[in-house]
Every structure is written in C-alpha cells, then in structure tokens.
N, C-alpha and C positions, 0 to 999 in steps of 0.2 A: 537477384531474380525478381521478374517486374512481369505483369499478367494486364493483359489492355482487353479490354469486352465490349462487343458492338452487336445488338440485335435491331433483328425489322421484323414489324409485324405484316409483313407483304401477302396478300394470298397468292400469288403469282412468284412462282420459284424462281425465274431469272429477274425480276425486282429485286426480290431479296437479298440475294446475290450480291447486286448491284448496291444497295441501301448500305447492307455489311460493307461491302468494300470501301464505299464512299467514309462510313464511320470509323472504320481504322483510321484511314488515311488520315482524320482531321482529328484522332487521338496521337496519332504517329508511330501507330504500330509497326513495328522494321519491316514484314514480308510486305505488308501494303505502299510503302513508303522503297520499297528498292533499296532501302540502304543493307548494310554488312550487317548478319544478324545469326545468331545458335539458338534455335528453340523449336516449339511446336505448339500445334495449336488441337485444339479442344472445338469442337463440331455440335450443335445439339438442333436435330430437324423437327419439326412439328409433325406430326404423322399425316398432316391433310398436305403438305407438301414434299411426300417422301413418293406418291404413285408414281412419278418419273425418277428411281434412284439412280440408272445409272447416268441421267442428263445431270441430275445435284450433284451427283461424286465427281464427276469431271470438272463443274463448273466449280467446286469448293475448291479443286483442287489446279485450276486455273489460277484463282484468285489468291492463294496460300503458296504458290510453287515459290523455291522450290524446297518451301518448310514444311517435313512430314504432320501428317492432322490425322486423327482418328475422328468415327462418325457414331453417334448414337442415336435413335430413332422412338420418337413416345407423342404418345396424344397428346402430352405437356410440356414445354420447356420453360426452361426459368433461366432471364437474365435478373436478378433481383425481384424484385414484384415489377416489373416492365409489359411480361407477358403475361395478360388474361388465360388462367387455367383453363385446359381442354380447347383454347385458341391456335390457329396456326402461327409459327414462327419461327425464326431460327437467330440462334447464338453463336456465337465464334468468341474463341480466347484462345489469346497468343500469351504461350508463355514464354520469356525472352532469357537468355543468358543459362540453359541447361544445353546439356548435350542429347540428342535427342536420334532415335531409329526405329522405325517403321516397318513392323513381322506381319506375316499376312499368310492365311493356309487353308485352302478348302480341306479341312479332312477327310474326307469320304474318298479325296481322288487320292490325295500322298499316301493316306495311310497312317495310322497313331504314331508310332514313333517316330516318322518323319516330319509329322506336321508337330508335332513334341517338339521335335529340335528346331526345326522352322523359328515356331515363335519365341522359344526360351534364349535358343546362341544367340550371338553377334555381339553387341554393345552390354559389357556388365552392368545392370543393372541395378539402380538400389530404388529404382519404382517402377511400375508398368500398369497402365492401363489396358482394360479390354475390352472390347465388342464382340459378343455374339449373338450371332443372327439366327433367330427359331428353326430356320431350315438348314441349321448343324447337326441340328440332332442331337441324344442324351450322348453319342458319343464325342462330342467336341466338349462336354462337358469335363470327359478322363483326360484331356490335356493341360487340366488347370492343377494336378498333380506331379507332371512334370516341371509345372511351373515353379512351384511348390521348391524343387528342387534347386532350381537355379539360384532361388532365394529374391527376397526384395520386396518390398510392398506390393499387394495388389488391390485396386482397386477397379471398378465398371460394371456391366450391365448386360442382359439379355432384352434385345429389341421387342419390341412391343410385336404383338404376334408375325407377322410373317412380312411386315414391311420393316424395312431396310434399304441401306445404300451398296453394303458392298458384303455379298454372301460369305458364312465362312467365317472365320476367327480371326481378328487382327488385335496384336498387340505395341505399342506404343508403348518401347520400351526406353527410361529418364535415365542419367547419370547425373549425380546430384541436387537431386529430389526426393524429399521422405514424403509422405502419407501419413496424420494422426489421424485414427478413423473412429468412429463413435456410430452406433446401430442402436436404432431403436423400434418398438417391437408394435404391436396395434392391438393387443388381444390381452386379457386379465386371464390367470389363471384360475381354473376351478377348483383342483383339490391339490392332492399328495404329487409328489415326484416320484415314479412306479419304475420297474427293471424290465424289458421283452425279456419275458419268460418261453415264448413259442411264437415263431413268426415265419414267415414265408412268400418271399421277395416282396411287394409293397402291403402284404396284408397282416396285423398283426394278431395272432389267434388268444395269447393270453399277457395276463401284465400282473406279476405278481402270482402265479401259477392259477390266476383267476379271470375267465373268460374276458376278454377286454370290452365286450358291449356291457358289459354287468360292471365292470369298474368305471365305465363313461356314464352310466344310468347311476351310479354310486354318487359322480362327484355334481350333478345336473344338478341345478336351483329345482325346488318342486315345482312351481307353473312351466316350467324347458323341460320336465322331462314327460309330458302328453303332448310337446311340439319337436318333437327331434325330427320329425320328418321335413321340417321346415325350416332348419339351421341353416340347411345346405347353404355356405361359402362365407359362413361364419365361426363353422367349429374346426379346431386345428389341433396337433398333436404336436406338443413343443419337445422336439430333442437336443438334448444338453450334449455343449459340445466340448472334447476328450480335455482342450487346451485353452481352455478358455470360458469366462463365465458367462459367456453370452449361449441363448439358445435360440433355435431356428425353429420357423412354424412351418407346418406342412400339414394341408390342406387333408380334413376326412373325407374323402370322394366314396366311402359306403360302407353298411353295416348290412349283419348278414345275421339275423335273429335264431338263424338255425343253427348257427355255429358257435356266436357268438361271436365272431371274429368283427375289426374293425380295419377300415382298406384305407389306408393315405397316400401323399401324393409321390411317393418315394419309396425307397427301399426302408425295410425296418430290422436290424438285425437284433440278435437274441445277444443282451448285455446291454441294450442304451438305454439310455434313461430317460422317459415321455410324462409328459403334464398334460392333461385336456385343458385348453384354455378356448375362450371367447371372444371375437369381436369385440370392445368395445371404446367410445370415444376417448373416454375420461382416462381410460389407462393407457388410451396410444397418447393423448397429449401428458399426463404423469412421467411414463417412459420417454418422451423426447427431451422432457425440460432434466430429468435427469442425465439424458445420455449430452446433452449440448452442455452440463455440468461438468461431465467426467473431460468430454473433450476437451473444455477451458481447461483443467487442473492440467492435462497433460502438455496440453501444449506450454507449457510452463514459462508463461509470459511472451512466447515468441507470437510475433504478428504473421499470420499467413498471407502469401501471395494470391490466392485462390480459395475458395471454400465451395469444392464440387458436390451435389447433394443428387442422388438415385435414391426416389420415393417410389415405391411401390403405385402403379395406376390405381389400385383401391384406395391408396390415403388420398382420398380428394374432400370439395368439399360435404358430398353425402356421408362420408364416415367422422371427417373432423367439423366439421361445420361451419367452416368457412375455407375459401378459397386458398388457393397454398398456403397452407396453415403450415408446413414444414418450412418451407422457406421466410414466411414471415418473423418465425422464432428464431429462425439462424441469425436473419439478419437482427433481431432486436440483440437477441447477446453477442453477437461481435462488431455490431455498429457497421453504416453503410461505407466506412470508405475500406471494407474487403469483398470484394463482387463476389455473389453467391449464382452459379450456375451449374445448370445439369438436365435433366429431362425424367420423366415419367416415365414407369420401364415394366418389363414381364418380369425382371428377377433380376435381384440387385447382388454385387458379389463384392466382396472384400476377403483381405486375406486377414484373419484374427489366430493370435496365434501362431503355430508352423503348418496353418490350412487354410487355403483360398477355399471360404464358404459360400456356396450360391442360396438367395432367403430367397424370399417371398415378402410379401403384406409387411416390412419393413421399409426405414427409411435407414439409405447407410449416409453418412455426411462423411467426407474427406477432407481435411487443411491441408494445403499445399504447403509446402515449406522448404527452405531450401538444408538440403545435406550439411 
C-alpha cells in the first residue's frame, strides 16, 4: 500500500482542480496517470472553495474517476505545513493497492435502517471513513451505531458548519486497511470524576446527589468563580467513555441558578461519569505529545502509508499559539517522509473501543496502515 499527496493553494476552485491534477501526474499517481490501479482517494477542501460544492464534487470527481474519493470540508486543510492555517486549499490522496467502495445515503429521504444498511453492507470491511455533512442532522448521527455493528475501524468528520460537497452521509468503505487512532483532548480538568445522579435529556440537575451548579462552583479556581458568566466556550463537561479510557468534552451551553441544574451539548444520562474541565493551551499541547506517544508504541514499529489528522476548528493558532500546532507535532514524531493530511472540522469521529465516538475540541490523528 502506497499513498501519493498533491495540494494547491489556488483561490479559484477549477485551478485547483487543475494544479492537483497536474501534481499527481508528475508524482505518478495511478488514477491521474491512466494506468491499472485498486484504491481510493482522500478529498480535503478549504471552506473558502467549497461555496460551489456541487461544481468541486463533480470536478473531483472527473479528475479521480473512476477511483471512489470521499470529501471533507473545513476552514483548514493540511497537506503537511504546505497549507497556511484558515487559508484556502485543497488536498488529495490516493491510496493505491486497497480494495476500496463508496456508500452514500441522505437519511431523512431512506429512512434509518435503510440508510443503516446503505452505508454499512457491500464490501467487508476492516476500515471506513466518514463524512457528515451538518445538514444530516443529530439523526445521521444514530447510523454510526449500526456501523458499530458491521465492525472495522472508523475514522472522519463532521463538515464544518453547513458547507459541504455532497449532503448526507457517505462512507468509504477499505478492505485491507487498519486505522491506529490516538485522540487528544484541549481542556485540563478541574476537580473529582462525579456520577449523573438526575438528569434530563441534555441538562444535568445533580452530580453526586448534589446540585450540579454547586459542584461546578466547588471545583472553579477562586478568581473563575466571579467570572463564570464569561467561560462561555471554554468550560466543558468530560464524560468517560464505557470502553475505553478516553473521554469526550462537551460544551456547558447553560446554568440555571434556580435549579441549579447545568445544560451541555448533549444528552446526559443518569450513571456517566462527568469531570468539569477548562480550555487550556498547556494541557491541549501536554495531551497531544502524550497521545502522538501512545500512537508510536502501538503502532509497533510499523511505518504508516498516511497519517490523516481531524483537529477540531478551535485548536488553531488562538488556543495553541502557533499555527497548525497539531500537525507540526505529528510531523516532528514521525518525520516528513509519512504525508500528514486532513482538514479542520465541526466534530471529529473515531471509533475507540466497540463505539464510533463523535468529540469536539479534540484532535483525533489516524495511521494508515496496511491490514
């Protein structure tokens, strides 16, 4: 397995286009080059050239026929450090020598269990990438359950708000391809790891059989807690997840002093286990250089063909302080001859565990690797 990468910084979509194509061909990547070729390829658009999506889908897929691609869509993309953060651009990677098929299902028109089975049958799977596009809806989100089922690595992304190439959920499903995936987090915790004691679809009333604004006001540094009205898009609720020791942040979107209750971005059920944590620089770069550790051990000497990276749009450089600071790191610990690409997203998904989890304010990293 062999992965060829060609970006342009074009502001003009059918340039681009054209620039990609041009750079395959003088890498010799198979779909560009005509020759006999099994693979697929990997899509990543700049959001300032995504306003025309369905003229890019077409032309991407001009240019790629007739090797299936999947498409992701962010204010960032990364071909290595090539592309200037929050700059327009587009990436393409051909990955050569997998067996490769292409699921695709507006849910709302099939229906769940048919857009279920849409993307999960056909080609067995031992990886799959995904794209979904904001205007699926939380219920495209219940089909990555069924995924669940089929089994196989997951990795991909939620489009950056409501730009997009191709609506709807598509899955790019590999036969002999694995995924070692590594997530890391952007927020230090404040206190205890607490139990929902009383909750009520995304608001959670107590933690610990103790009003949950009085347990967030418990774990606050003393000068945060006469500015909590000012957290807002800083302070998160980390729930720990059943199979695995990674945890997920989700966003406090409100407190309710008369209740005491505290509102997140999500459903909160009575049994999970939540941490208040914080925004900050020092422990989102702490947590990366540990999680690009954990990745190295697992990959257990194997060289990856690819190292796909979904950074959450908030890790930029205002939170880390300097520009793709995620990407910069990947590539210092595994050195430039393994291309690091991917894009800047609403919500990054992997599957950890026996569960395709969708984060937030994380960065999930992917090695490509052959089965």
């Amino acid at each position: 397995m062999r992965a060829w990468v060609a970006s342009s910084l074009s502001t003009n979509p059918a340039e681009a286009i054209l620039d990609v194509g041009a750079r395959l061909r003088v890498l010799g990547a198979p779909s560009a080059t005509g020759r006999p070729h099994s693979g697929a390829a990997l899509c990543f658009v700049g959001a300032q050239l995504a306003h025309e999506g369905k003229a890019m889908h077409d032309a991407l897929g001009d240019l790629l026929s007739p090797m299936p691609y999947i498409t992701w869509v962010g204010p960032s993309v990364f071909h290595d450090q090539r592309v200037p953060e929050k700059r327009p651009g587009l990436v393409v990677a051909v990955i050569d020598d997998v067996d490769a098929e292409l699921r695709h299902t507006l849910w709302d028109q099939h229906g769940m269990p048919m857009a279920a089975n849409l993307l999960a049958d056909g080609l067995p799977a031992s990886a799959r990438f995904l794209s979904i596009s904001p205007a699926s809806g939380p219920g495209g989100l219940d089909v990555l359950a069924a995924i669940d089922e089929a089994g196989g690595d997951v990795l991909g992304a939620i489009a950056h708000r409501r730009q997009h190439l191709r609506p709807g959920i598509t899955a790019l499903n590999l036969r002999g391809v694995r995924f070692v995936t590594a997530v890391a987090q952007a927020a230090r915790q404040l206190g205890p790891v607490r139990i929902v004691t009383a909750a009520q679809q995304n608001v959670i009333r107590e933690l610990d059989g103790r009003p949950a604004l009085e347990q967030l006001m418990a774990d606050l540094p003393g000068p945060l807690k006469q500015q909590l009205g000012r957290l807002g898009g800083s302070l998160f609720a980390s729930f720990g997840v059943e199979d695995d020791d990674t945890s997920v942040l989700r966003s406090i979107t409100g407190i309710d002093p008369r209740t005491g209750s505290v509102a997140v971005s999500d459903q909160a059920k009575v049994g999970a286990e939540v941490a208040f944590s914080l925004r900050d620089q020092s422990a989102a770069r702490d947590d990366l250089e540990t999680a690009l550790g954990a990745l190295e051990s697992a990959l257990v000497g194997r060289k990856p063909s690819l190292l796909v990276v979904f950074s959450s749009s908030a890790r930029d450089a205002a939170l880390l302080g300097a520009p793709l600071w995620d990407v910069t790191r990947v590539l210092s610990r595994f050195g430039p001859d393994v291309p690091v690409v991917g894009a800047a997203v609403a919500g990054e998904l992997a599957r950890l565990g026996a569960t395709t989890l969708v984060m937030g304010h994380t960065v999930v990293i992917g090695a490509v690797v052959a089965d």
